[in-house]
Residue, then its C-alpha position, 0 to 999 in steps of 0.5 A: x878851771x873856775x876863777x871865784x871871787x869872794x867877799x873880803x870876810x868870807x876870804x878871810x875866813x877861808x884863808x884863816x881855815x886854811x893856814x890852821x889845818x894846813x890844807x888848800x883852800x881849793x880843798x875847802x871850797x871843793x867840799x863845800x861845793x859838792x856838799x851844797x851841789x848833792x843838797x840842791x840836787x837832792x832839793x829838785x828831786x823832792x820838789x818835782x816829786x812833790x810837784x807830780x804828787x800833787x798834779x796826780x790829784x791823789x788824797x792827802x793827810x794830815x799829820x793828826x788824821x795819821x796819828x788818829x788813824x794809826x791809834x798813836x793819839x792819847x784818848x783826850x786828844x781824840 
């Protein structure tokens, strides 16, 4: 069980979303959490990804010098 305590604003709005769509505002708060829960994990997944890529000391590009590369540059902006 988690007790929550939300400013009044936020509140009202949760109440107010509740009453239109006739569900619970527990299901409100539970899909929100486990939305911005998959986000941040996902989040910390990247970074420390990112993280060991650059602790590897591996090259990196830039998207022009991709572009460049690949031919997928206009002639004039070469």
């Amino acid at each position: 069980m988690l007790a929550v305590r939300l400013p009044k604003g936020l509140e009202d709005r949760l109440n107010s979303l509740a009453l239109r769509t006739h569900r619970s505002k527990s299901f409100y708060v539970k899909e929100a959490l486990e939305k911005y829960l998959e986000d941040e994990e996902e989040y910390q997944i990247a970074l420390e990804a990112y993280e060991d890529y650059l602790k590897s000391g591996k090259k990196t590009y830039g998207f022009e010098e991709v572009m460049r590369e690949n031919g997928l540059t206009d002639d004039k902006d070469r």
